[in-house]
N, C-alpha and C positions, 0 to 999 in steps of 0.2 A: 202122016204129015201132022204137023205141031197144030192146036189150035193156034189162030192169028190172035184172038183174046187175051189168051193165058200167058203167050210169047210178050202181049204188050204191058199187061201187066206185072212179069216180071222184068223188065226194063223199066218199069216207071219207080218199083219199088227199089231196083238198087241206084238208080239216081239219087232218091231220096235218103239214102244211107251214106250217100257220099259228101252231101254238106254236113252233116253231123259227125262223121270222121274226122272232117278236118275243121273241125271246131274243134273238137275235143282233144285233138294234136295240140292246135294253136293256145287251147288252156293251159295243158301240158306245159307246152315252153314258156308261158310267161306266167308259171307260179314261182313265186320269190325264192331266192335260194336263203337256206339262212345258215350264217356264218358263225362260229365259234366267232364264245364271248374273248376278247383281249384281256389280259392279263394285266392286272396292278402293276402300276410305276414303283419300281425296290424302292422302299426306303432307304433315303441315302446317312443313315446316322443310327440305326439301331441296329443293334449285336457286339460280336465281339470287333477289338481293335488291337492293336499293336503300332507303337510311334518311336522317335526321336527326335529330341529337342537338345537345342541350344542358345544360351544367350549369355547374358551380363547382367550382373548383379553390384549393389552398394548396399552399403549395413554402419553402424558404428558400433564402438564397443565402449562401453563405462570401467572405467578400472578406477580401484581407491584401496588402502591399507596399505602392507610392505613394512612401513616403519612408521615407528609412535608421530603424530599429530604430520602424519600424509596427508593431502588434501587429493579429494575423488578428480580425474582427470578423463578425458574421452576422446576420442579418435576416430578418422573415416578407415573403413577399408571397403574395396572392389574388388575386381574379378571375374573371372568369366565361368560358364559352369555349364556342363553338360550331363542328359537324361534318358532315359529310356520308362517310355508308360506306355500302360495299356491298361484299358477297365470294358466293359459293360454297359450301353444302354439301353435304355427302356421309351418307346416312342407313345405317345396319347395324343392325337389329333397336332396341335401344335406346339404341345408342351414336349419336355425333356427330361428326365432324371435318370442321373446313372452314377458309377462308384469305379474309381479310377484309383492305381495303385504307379507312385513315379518311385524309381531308384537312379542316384546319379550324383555325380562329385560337383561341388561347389568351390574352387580355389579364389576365394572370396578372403582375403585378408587383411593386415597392418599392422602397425606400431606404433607407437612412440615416447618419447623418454618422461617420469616418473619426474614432477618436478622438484621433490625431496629424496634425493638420494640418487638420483642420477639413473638409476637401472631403466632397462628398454623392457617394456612390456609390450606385446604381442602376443594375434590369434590367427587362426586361422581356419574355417568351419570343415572343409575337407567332404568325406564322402556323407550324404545324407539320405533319406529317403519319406514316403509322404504315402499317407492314406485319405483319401476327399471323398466326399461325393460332390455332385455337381446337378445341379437344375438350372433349365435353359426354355429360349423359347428358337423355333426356328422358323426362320420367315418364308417365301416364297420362292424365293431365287438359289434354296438352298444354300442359306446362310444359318447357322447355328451362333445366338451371343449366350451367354451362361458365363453363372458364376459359380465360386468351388468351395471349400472349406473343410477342414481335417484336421488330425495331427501329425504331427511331423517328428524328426528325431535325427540325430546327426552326431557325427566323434570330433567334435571343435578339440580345438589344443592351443593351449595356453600357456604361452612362455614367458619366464622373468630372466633377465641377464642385466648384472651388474658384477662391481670388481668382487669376487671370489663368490660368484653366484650364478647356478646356472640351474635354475628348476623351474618344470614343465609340467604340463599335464594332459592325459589325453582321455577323454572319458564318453562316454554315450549320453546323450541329453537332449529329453525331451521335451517339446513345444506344439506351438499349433501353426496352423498357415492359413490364409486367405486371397485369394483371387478372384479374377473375372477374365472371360474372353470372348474368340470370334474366332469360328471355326468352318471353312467353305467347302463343300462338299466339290470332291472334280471326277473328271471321269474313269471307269478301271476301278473302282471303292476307294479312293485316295481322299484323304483328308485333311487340308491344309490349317494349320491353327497359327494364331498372335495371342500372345499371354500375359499379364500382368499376375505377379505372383508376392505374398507378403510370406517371411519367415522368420518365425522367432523362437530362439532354440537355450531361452532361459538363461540362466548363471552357473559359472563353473570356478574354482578355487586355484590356486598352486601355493604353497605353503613350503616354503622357501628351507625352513628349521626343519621337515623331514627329511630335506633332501641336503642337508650337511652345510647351508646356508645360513645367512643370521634368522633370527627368529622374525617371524611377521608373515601370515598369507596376503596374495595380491587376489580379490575377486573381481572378476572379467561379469558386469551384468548388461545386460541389454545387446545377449547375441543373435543378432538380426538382419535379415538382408532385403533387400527391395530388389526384384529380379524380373527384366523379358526377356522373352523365349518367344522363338521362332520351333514349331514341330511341322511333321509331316505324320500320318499314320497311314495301315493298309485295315481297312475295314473286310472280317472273316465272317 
């Protein structure tokens, strides 16, 4: 038969094991769980991009010579013009700089008639394209403003038409451009932009006497357009 002793002290020892059991459980369940860190908010404007724009543009054009004591004359021309760009940015706390490449036709033209001698002179700027870079600042609400600046270069063509005269020219000429905008970051990498854009694509000649005409070039100076644009891009 058991000693009555030994029997009671082991019972008093596993009582004793069994509040410290379930203390050590109850530690157990209520040590913190701890959760993976969250992941950075994408930047909604650095990398590459890819867009489309359209808008409307105004320019004038200086025209003078043709024929002996011409006087210089000048004219509006408009037009609407569309683009395809895509560049690169570079994101620094809230600043912006990046390097943007646009190609796209401007049918931005005019005329008007030569007030010594009657001829219609006319331009027409036609396909062009631009190299910028661009620094901005972007605010909180995922808004980007920045401005742009490059050069630019484009195939204008310039025509003289009068009685037994019919000479044009079509040539490459380069310039510079300058801008500013606002760019709103939406959801999907989409990127909505409004543009204000300057261009100016220098002076071009047509010379009337190479082309079997009377003798006299007409120069076209001050080929230039003041242009908005409405784009969309997909941010890659």
């Amino acid at each position: 038969m058991t000693d009555p002793l030994a029997r009671f002290l082991l019972i008093a020892a596993l009582a004793g094991l069994n509040p410290l059991a379930s203390a050590s459980a109850a530690d157990l369940s209520a040590a913190p769980v701890v959760k993976g860190v969250a992941p950075l908010p994408e930047d909604p404007f650095a990398g590459f991009y890819l867009g489309i724009a359209a808008g409307y543009g105004r320019g004038a054009t200086q025209a003078d010579g043709g024929l002996a004591g011409a006087s210089a004359f000048s004219f509006d021309t408009d037009g609407a013009l569309a683009a395809g760009y895509g560049g690169y940015n570079w994101r620094s706390g809230a600043f912006l700089a990046g390097a943007e490449v646009e190609i796209g036709y401007m049918g931005i033209s005019g005329s008007a008639l030569q007030p010594l001698g009657g001829a219609e002179v006319s331009t027409h700027i036609g396909a062009y394209g631009a190299l910028t870079g661009r620094l901005g600042v972007v605010l909180g609400t995922g808004t980007l403003i920045y401005g742009k600046g490059g050069v630019a270069l484009a195939w204008p063509k310039l025509e003289v038409q009068g009685p037994g005269l019919d000479a044009w020219r079509v040539e490459a000429n380069a310039g510079w451009t300058a801008g500013a905008g606002v760019e709103q970051a939406l959801a999907g990498r989409w990127l909505l932009r409004a543009e204000y854009q300057y261009f100016d694509f220098g002076e071009m000649t047509a010379n009337g006497a190479a082309l079997g005409g009377p003798a006299g070039a007409w120069t076209a100076s001050t080929l230039d357009a003041h242009t908005l644009k409405a784009g969309i891009a997909h941010r890659f």
